[in-house]
C-alpha positions in Angstrom: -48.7 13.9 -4.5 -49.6 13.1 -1.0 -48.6 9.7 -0.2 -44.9 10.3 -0.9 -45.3 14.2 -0.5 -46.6 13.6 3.1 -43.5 11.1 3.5 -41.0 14.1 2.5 -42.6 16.7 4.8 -41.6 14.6 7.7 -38.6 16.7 8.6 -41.0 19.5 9.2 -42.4 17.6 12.0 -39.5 16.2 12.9 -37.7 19.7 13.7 -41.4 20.2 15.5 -41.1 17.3 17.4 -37.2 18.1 18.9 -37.4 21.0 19.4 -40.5 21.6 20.8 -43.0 18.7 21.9 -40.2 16.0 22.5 -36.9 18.0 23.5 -35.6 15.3 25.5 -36.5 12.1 22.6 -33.1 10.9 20.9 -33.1 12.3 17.0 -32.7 8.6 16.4 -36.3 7.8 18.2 -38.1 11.0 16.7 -36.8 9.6 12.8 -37.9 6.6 13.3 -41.6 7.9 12.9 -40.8 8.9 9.3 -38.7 5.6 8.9 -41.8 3.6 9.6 -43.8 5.9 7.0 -41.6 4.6 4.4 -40.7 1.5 5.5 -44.2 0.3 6.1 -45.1 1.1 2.6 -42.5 -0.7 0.9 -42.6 -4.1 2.9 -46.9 -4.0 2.5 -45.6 -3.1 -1.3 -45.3 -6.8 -1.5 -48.6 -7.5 -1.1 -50.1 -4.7 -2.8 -48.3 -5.8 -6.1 -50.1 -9.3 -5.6 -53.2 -7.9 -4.8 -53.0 -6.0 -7.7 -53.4 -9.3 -9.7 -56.4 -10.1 -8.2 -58.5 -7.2 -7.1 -59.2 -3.4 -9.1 -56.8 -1.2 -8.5 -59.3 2.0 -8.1 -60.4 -0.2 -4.9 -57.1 -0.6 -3.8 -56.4 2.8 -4.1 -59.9 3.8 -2.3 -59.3 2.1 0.7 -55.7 3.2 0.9 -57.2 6.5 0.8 -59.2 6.3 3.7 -56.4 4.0 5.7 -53.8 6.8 5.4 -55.9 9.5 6.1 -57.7 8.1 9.3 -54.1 7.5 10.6 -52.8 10.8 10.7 -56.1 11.4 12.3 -55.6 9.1 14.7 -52.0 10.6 15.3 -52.9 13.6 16.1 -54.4 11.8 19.5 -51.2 11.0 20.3 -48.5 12.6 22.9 -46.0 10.0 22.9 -43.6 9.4 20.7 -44.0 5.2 20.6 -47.6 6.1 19.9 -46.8 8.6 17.1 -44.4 5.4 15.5 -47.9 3.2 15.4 -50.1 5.5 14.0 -48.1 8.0 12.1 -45.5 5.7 11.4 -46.5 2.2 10.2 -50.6 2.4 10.1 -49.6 5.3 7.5 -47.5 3.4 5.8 -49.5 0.7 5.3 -52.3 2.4 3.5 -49.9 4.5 1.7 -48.3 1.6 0.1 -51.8 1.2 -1.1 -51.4 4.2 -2.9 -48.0 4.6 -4.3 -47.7 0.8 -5.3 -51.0 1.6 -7.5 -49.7 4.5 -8.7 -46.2 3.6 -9.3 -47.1 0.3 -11.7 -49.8 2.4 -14.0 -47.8 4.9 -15.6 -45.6 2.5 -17.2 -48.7 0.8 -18.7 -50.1 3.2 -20.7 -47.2 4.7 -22.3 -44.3 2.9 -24.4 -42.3 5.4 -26.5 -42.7 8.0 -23.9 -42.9 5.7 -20.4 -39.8 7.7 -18.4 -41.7 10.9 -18.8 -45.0 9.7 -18.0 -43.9 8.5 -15.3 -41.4 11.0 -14.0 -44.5 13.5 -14.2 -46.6 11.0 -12.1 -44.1 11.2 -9.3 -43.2 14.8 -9.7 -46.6 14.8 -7.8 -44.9 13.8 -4.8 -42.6 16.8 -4.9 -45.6 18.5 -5.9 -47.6 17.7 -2.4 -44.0 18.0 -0.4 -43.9 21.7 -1.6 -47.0 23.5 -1.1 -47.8 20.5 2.2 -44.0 21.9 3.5 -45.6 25.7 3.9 -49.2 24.0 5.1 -47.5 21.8 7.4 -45.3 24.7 9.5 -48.1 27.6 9.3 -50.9 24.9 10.6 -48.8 23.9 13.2 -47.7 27.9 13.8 -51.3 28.5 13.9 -53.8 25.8 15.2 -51.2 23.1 16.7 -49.7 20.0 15.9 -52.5 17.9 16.3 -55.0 19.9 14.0 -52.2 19.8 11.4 -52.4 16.2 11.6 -56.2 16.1 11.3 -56.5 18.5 8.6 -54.1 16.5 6.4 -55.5 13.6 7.0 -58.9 14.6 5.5 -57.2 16.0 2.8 -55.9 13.0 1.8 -59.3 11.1 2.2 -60.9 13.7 0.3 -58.1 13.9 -2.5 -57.1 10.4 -3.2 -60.3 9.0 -2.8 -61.9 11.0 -5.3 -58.9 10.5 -7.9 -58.9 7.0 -7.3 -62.1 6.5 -9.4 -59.3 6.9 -12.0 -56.9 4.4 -11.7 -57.3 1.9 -13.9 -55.3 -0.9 -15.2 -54.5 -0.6 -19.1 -54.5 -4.9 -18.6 -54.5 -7.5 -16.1 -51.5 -9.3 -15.3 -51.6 -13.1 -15.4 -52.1 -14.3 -12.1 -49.1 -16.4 -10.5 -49.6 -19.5 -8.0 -46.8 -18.2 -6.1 -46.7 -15.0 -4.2 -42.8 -14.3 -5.4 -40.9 -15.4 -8.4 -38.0 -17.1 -7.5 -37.0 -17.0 -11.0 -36.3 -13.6 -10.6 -34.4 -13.5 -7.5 -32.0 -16.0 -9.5 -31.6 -12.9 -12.3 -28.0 -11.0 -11.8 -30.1 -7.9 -13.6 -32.6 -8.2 -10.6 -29.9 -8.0 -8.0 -28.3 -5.6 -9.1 -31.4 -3.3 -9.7 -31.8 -4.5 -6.1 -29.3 -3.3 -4.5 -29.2 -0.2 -6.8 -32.6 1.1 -5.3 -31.5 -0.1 -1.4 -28.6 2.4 -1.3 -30.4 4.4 -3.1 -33.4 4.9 -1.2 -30.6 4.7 2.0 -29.0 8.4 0.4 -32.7 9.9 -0.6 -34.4 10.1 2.5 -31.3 11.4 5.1 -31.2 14.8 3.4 -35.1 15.5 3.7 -35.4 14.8 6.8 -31.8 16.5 8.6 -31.4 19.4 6.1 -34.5 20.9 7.6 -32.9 20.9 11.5 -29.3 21.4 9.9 -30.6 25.1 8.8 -31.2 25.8 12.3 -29.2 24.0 14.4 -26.0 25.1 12.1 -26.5 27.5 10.3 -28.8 29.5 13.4 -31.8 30.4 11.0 -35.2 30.9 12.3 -37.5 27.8 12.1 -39.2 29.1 9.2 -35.6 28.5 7.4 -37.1 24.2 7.7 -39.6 24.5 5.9 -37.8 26.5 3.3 -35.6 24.2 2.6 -38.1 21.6 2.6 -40.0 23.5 0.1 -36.8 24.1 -1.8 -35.7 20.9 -2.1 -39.5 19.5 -3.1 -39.8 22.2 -5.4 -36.1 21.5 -7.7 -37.4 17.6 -7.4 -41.0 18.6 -9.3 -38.7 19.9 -12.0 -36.2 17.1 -11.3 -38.5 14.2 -11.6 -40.0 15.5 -15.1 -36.6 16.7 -17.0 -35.0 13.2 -15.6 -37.9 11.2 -17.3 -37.9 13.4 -20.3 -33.8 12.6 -21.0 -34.5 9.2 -20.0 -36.7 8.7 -22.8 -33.8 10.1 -25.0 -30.4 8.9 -23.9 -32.0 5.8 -21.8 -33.3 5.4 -18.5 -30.7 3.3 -16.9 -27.7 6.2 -18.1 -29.8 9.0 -17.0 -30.2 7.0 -13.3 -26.3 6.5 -13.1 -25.2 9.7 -13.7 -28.0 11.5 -11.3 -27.2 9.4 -8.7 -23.5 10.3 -9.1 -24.4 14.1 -9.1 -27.1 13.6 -6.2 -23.8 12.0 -4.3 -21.4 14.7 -5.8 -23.8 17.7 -4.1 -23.4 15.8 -0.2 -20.0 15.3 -0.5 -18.7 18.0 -2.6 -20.9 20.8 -1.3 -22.3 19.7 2.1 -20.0 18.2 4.2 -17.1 20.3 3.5 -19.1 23.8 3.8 -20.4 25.2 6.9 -21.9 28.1 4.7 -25.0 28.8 3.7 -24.1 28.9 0.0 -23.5 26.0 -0.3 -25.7 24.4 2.1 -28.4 26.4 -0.2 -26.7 24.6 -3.6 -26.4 21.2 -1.8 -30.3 21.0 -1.2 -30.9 22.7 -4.5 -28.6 20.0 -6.8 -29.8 17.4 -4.6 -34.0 17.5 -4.6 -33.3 18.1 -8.3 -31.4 14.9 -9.0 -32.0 12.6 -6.2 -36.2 12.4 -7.3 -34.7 10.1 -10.2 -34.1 7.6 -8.1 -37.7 6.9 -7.3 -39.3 7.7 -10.7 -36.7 5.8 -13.0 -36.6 2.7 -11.2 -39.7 1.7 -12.6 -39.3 2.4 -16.0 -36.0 0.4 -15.9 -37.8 -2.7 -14.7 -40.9 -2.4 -16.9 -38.0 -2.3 -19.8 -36.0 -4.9 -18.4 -38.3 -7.4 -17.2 -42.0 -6.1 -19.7 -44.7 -4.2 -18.0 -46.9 -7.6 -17.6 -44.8 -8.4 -14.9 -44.3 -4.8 -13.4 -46.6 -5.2 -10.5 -44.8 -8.2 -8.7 -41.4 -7.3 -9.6 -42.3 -3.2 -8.0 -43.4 -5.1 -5.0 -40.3 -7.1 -4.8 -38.6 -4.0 -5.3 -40.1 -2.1 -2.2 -38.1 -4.8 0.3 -35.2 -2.8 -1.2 -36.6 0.4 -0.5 -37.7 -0.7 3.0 -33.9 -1.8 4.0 -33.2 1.1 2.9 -35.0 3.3 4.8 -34.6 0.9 7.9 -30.6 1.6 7.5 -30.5 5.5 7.1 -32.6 7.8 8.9 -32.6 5.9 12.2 -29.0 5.1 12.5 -28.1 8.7 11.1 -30.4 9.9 13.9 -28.2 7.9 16.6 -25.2 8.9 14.8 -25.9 12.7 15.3 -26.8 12.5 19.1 -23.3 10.3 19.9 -20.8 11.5 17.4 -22.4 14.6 16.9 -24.0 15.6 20.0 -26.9 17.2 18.5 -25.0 19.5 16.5 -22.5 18.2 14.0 -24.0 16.9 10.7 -20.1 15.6 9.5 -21.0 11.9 10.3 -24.4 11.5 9.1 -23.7 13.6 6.0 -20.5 11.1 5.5 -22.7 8.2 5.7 -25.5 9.8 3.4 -22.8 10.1 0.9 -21.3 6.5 1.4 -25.1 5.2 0.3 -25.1 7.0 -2.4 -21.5 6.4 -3.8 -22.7 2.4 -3.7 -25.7 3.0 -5.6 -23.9 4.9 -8.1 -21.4 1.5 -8.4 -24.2 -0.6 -8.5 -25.9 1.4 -11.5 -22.2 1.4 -12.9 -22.3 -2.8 -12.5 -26.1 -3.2 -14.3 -25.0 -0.8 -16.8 -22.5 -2.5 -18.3 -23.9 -6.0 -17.6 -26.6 -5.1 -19.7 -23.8 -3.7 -22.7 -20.8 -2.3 -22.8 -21.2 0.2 -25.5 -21.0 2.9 -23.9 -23.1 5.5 -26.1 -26.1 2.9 -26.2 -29.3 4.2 -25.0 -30.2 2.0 -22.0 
């Protein structure tokens, strides 16, 4: 709920952060900060899934607790933007990936005949904490400042995930390896395609949170309040999203549910987005998309615990995360840049082209594994 859901709330700082505190930072600077959230997660991810071999995971989670929350602490003694990238950017990160990583592998172990679900509902949380910490976020800052917001979040999340990290416990251990990654899997054609799968994808998830937020304003000429909504909004839909996704998954097959959300999550930029300068359809857009897109994140998972056996789940997830770390690297930042040259701080058309591009490849790519894996095309995968 709050590592990711902190993650996703970005944008609410972001549109904080240019238009207020840092008017004269590039957009491409300012998303770094949320870039590095992300991104520092997934590349620690790697050694989180080792050290989940080796040490309890309800330590793991503990001190990522405390990690995360001292650095949005920290942050909020920050007036620079390069400093903000250090503290709320990649020390975040880094104890977040403590977090998700822990959370992300469990699920899967404790459930067989009902795994998508159980673990669609255990990342709904993160739509969960982007919903009500979208309102908290904007009426803190309203209220008390930017830098209390940042303090009283942070002790949230030391108080809340370290008192529910008492409860996460491995079903089993995995067998330890001698070597930190398994080549043999990197060899695998499944692997690379589930690879590259989850780096576009995660390259089309993240642009929408963060721009649709500043796109409401700058655009459209709502009040500020109008971020946050459509934060909230597009949390909210991927609560529902992420638990609907998981429960067809566990019916038609995780890997066909995947491929087709992907394809709708790409359908709703393209289709409704970028040709519309309404609100209507901007409104449908964010709607379709938080409801959709969340699968991306909460599938991937199951799909490699079925592809690959949940023994081998934690090192294979942390593999994984380099995906999700390109991925992040490759969107935000360069959509960022893209909007202050092409669009000059005001025209969305190139960034939401290039959200939609990302998403289009993932879509081939779940399109490639499908039918690698069989060609039938009503078999539950």
């Amino acid at each position: 709920m709050l590592s990711i859901g902190t993650t996703t709330t970005y944008g609410v700082y972001l549109q904080h952060y240019k238009l207020v505190e840092f008017p004269n930072a590039s957009a491409s600077l300012l998303s770094w900060i949320g870039t590095f959230q992300f991104s520092a997660m997934c590349f620690a991810g790697i050694g989180v899934g080792v050290l989940c071999e080796h040490v309890d995971t309800r330590l793991l989670s503990l001190c990522g607790a405390i990690l995360s929350g001292l650095a949005l602490i920290i942050a909020s003694f920050c007036n620079a933007p390069w400093k903000l990238l250090l503290t709320q950017g990649l020390l975040y990160g880094a104890g977040g990936s403590l977090l998700y990583i822990t959370g992300l592998t469990l699920p899967p172990q404790w459930f067989g005949k009902y795994r998508a679900l159980a673990t669609g509902i255990a990342i709904a949380g993160s739509g969960i904490g982007g919903l009500w910490l979208s309102f908290a976020t904007n009426a803190m800052i309203t209220h008390i400042g930017r830098k209390w917001a940042l303090r009283a979040t942070g002790l949230i999340v030391i108080g809340v995930c370290g008192a529910t990290s008492l409860l996460m416990r491995m079903r089993f251990q995995p067998a330890k390896r001698k070597q930190i990654i398994e080549f043999a899997v990197l060899r695998d054609t499944r692997f690379a395609m589930l690879f590259f799968a989850a780096l576009f994808g995660s390259s089309g998830f993240y642009i929408p949170f963060f721009f649709m937020p500043s796109y409401s304003e700058i655009v459209l000429g709502r009040n500020s309040a109008w971020g946050t909504n459509v934060s909230s909004i597009m949390n909210g839909a991927g609560i529902f999203g992420r638990v609907a996704m998981g429960l067809i998954g566990d019916k038609v097959g995780s890997l066909n549910t995947l491929l087709v959300t992907t394809l709708i999550s790409c359908l709703s930029i393209l289709v409704l987005w970028l040709p519309f300068s309404g609100f209507g359809p901007f409104l449908a857009s964010a709607v379709i998309f938080g409801l959709c897109s969340g699968a991306i994140v909460s599938l991937i998972p199951v799909i490699t615990a079925n592809i690959f056996g949940v023994e081998r789940l934690p090192s294979i997830i942390g593999l994984l995360m380099l995906a999700y770390m390109t991925g992040g690297l490759i969107s935000s930042p360069p959509a960022g840049a893209m909007l202050d040259k092409y669009g000059h701080g005001t025209s969305f058309s190139s960034i939401i082209i290039y959200d939609g591009v990302f998403l289009a490849a993932s879509t081939i790519c779940d399109i490639f594994l499908r039918i690698y894996i069989s060609r039938k095309p009503w078999k539950k995968v």
